[in-house]
Each structure stands twice: as C-alpha cells, then as structure tokens.
N, C-alpha and C positions, 0 to 999 in steps of 0.2 A: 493617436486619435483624440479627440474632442468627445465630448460627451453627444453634444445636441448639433443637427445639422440641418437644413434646410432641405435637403435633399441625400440620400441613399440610394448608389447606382448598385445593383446587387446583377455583375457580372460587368468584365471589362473586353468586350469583342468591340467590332466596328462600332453597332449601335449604342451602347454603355459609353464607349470613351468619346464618342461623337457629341451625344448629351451632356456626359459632364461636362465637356469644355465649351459647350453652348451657357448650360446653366453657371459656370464658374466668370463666364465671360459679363454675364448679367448680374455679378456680382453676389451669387447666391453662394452660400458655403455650401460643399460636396464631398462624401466619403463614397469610393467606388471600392467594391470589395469582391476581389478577383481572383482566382485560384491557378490563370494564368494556362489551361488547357484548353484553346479554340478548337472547334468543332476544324477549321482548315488547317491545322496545326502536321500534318501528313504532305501537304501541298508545296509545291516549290515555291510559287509565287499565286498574289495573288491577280485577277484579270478584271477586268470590262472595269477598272476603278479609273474615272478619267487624272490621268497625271501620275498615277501610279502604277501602273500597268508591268505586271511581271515581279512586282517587289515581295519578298520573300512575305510569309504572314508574319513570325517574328519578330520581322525590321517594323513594319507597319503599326504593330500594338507597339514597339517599343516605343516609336514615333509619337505615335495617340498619348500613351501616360505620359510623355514630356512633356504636351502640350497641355494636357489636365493639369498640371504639376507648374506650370510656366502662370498660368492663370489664378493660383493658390489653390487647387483642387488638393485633396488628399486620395490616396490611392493605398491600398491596404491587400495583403496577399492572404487568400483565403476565400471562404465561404460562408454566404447568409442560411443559416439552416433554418429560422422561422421569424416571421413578424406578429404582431402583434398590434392589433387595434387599440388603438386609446381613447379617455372620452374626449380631449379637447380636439381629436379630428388627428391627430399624428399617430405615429408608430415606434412602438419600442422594436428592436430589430435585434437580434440574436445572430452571434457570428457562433461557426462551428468549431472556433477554439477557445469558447468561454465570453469572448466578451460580449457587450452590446455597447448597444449607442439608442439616441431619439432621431427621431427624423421628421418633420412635416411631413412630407412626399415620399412615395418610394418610385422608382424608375425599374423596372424587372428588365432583365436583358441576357437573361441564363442562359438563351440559346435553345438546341435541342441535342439529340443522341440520334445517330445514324444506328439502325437494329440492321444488321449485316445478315444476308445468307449463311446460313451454318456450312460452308463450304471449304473444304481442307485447301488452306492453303489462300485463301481469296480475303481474309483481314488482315495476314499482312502485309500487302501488296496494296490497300486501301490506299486513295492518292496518290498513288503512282502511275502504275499501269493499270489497276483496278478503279475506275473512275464512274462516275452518277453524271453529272451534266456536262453537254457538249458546248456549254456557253464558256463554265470554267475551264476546262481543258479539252475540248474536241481539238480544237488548234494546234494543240504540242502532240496529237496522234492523228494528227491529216497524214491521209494518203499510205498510214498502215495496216495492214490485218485487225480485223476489229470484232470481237464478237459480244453479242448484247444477251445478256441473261434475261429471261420473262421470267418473273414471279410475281407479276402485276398485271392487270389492264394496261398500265403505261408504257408495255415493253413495247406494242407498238410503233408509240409517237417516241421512243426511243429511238428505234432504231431507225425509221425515217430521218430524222435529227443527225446522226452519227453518217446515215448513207449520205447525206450531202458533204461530208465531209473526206469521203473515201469509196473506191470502187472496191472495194473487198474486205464485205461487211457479210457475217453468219449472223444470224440467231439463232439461239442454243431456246426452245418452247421448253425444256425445264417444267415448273412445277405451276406453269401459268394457266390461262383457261384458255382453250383450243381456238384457235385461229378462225376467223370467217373464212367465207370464199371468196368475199372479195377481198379481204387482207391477204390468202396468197397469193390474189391474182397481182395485186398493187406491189410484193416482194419481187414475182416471177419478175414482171417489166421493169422493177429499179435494179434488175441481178443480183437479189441476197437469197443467198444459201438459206434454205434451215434447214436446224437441224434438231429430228426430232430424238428424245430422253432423255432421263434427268443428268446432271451432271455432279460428276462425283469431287473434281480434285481440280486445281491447277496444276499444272507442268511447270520448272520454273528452273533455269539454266543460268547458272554466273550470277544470278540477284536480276533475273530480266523473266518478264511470262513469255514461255515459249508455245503454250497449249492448254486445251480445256478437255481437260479427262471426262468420259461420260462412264455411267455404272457400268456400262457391256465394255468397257478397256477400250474402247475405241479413241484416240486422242485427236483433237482438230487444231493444228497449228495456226495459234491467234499472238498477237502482239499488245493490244489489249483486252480489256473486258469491261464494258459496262453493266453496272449494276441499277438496280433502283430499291434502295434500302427503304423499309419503316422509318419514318423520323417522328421521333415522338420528343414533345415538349418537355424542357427542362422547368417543371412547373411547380416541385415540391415545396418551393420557399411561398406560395402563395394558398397552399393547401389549407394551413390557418386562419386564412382569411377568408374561407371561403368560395373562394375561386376554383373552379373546376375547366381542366381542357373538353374542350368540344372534337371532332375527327370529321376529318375531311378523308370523305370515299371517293372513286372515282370506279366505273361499273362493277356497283356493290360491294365495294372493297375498301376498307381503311387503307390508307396509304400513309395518313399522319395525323398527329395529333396537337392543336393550338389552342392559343390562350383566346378568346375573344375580347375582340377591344372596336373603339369606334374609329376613325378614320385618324384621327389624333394620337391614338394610342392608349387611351380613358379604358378602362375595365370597369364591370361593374360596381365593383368597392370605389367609393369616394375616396380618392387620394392615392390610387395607386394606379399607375400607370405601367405598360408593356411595348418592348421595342424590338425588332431585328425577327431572329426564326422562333424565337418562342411565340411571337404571337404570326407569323410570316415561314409559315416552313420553305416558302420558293423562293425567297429573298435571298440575295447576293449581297456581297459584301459592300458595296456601294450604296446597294439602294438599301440596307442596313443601317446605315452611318446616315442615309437619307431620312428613315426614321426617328431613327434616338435625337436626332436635332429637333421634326416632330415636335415628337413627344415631350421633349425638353420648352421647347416654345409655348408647348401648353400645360404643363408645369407652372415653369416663369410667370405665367399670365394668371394662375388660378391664387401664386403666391403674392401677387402684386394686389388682386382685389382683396386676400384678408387681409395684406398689410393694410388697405387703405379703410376697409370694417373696422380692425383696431384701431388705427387710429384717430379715428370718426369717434367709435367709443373709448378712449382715452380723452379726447377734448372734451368733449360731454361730460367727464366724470371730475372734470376741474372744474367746470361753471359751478 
C-alpha cells in the first residue's frame, strides 16, 4: 500500500469494485480494502446481472478485483475499522490490522448483515433452500413446495411474490401480526395454505429441507422456505464521523437499517460518499455495481473541481 490515495473504497462487493474501476479508470489512485465476506457469498450464483446471469458470486468479485487491478487500482484484504476527519478536507483511515493510509474521498460500500430468525436449523440452510427474495432465486424453486415464514408486515407481499411462482405455496403466520380479512380472502383465491403457530425447527434430510417443524410437533413438508430477515447496515466505519443509520419501517416495523445519502450517494459529511445495501437495503447485485459507478462519478467530479481550486491557487501564488 501507498500512503496517500485519492480515493479509499472501504468494502469490495458489486458496488466497491464497480467504483473503483470507474474511479481508477479516471485515473484517480484507489485502495479498496475488503475482508472478502459478501453478504451473497451462501448463493450459487448470482441473477438479474445482464451478461452475467447465474455466475457464481466468487467468480464475479474475483472478476471485479482483476479489473480494479488491470486499471492500477490497489485492493488490500481486510477491514476499515475507523476514519477520521482532517482539516484539509481528507481522511486518515484506520485499517483493523494496524495500518492506515490518507485518502481525499472515502467511497463506504460495507454492505449490511442479514439478522435471521432464531430458528433451529434455518441459518444454515441460508441460500440455499432458506431464501429472502424471489427475484434472486424464486426461479431455481419454481413449481416446488414453498413455505413463507411471517415475522414482518412483508410476509404478505412475500408470499404473493413466491405464489406466482408455484401452486403450492404455505404460509407459516409465525410470530407476524395477524392477518386481515381481506388478506385471507386474497390467499383463499390464489390456493395458499396457512398455517397457523409458531415454528420451532427445520426438517432436513440428505443436506435438502424436507419440512417446517411447528412448536405442537406438527411438521408441514416444504422444499423451500422464505425468509425476510432484519438487514441492518454495515455502518460502524462511519460512526467516527458522525454519520448515524436512519430505519426503514414498513406497518410500524423496522425491517432495516441505512446510511442516508442523496441520489449520488453524497452523505452528509463532505467527502464521504455511500454505495450498494449500506445505503440501499433492496438493492441487487446489479443495480449495486449501478451505484458504486454513481457514486464514483461523483467523487471524480468533486476531485476534478479542487484539483482545478488548486491549481487556480498555485498560479496565483507565482504572480
């Protein structure tokens, strides 16, 4: 590593490695500093990415850091534990095995954490057969036994989601808040089971979900299970500076927790910028990597006007 950079990408997922090689492309110098644990990292592949469709998540970052790397980017294994304001408008950055670096800009792209049901048996099974959206993987579970866990307002427009995808779809109402009347009437006519109490366990035969244990022993033979975890923002490296997540409810319920940023990706600290599900809990892996370029572009652009402040006041300081 260099000491001073123009840019510090602090996390290397879709949105991170998308912007460095946007900013490295502009000829900015970049350290992206990545510990190499994506949130999809569970996933076979990943979806709806145009031209990449089904490619493992592994292959795809490994891809991404060549192309950071093809470009003179620098890429570093590990973690930004804290930033640090400076007066001249940059950042001292703290990695969490000791070192630091400067940076002009910081690019945040830490992602989030999936907060799972406490459900025996149901984390590790995450990404596989235990799945959250039907955009990432309802397609690799068409047309099998599907059962949607409530622990949200959301389990609804879940399982609407998943029924078009399969005629034999439960809901398991779990620890969610009771159903309207006209939500059962809208299940009765699309044919979805429910099923009401809480659920105690997965069933799980050969490394495959066979079933969804309830507290009464009762077991309902399912082939997958949808989830809708807490996703709370990977925001710790920004705590220093100030920056605080904000939480998105949905009928009176936290669901998640994000960075606030402007359409750009601009946070309220001058000079630090946010990209992907830290600041985007519903963002996909595409329109991730559609971000971090974003944000990258407006980076570029913020570093292009003090270069030309400087050296406005450099010539002035030779007259």
């Amino acid at each position: 590593m260099n000491e001073n950079y123009d840019v510090v990408v602090a996390g290397g997922g879709a949105a991170g490695l998308s912007g460095a090689v946007t900013l490295a492309r502009s000829r900015r110098s970049v350290l992206v500093v990545d510990a190499g644990d994506p949130r999809n990292a569970p996933a076979d592949g990943v979806h709806n990415y145009l031209g990449r469709e089904g490619t493992p998540p592994a292959e795809l970052l490994a891809q991404g850091r060549a192309d950071v790397k093809a470009y003179g980017g620098e890429i570093v294994s590990g973690t930004v534990s804290s930033a640090e304001a400076l007066g001249d408008g940059g950042f001292r950055v703290r990695l969490a095995d000791g070192g630091q670096v400067l940076a002009r800009r910081l690019l945040v792209t830490t992602g989030l954490t999936d907060e799972l049901p406490g459900i025996e048996g149901l984390a590790a099974r995450w990404g596989r057969d235990v799945l959250h959206c039907p955009y990432c993987h309802g397609w690799e579970v068409r047309d099998r036994a599907i059962g949607v866990l409530a622990t949200s307002p959301m389990a609804m427009h879940q399982t609407l989601l998943f029924r078009q995808l399969s005629d034999d779809v439960t809901l398991f109402t779990h620890t969610a808040p009771a159903l309207t009347a006209e939500e059962r009437e809208q299940l009765n006519a699309l044919g979805v089971t429910v099923v009401e109490g809480e659920v105690a366990a997965l069933e799980v035969t050969g490394d495959e979900l066979t079933g969804v244990r309830l507290r009464s022993g009762e077991i309902v033979a399912r082939e997958a299970l949808a989830v809708a975890p807490r996703a709370t923002a990977r925001a710790g490296v920004l705590a220093g500076l100030g920056l605080e997540t904000a939480e998105l409810e949905v009928g009176g319920q936290v669901i998640a927790t994000y960075v606030p940023a402007d359409a750009q990706g601009a946070t309220a600290v001058p000079g630090v910028w946010v990209a992907g599900n830290v600041a985007d809990p519903r963002a996909q892996v595409m329109s991730s990597a559609a971000a971090g370029v974003g944000a990258a572009a407006a980076i570029n652009a913020d570093l292009v006007q003090e270069d030309a402040r400087e050296a406005v006041a450099a010539l002035r300081a030779r007259r």
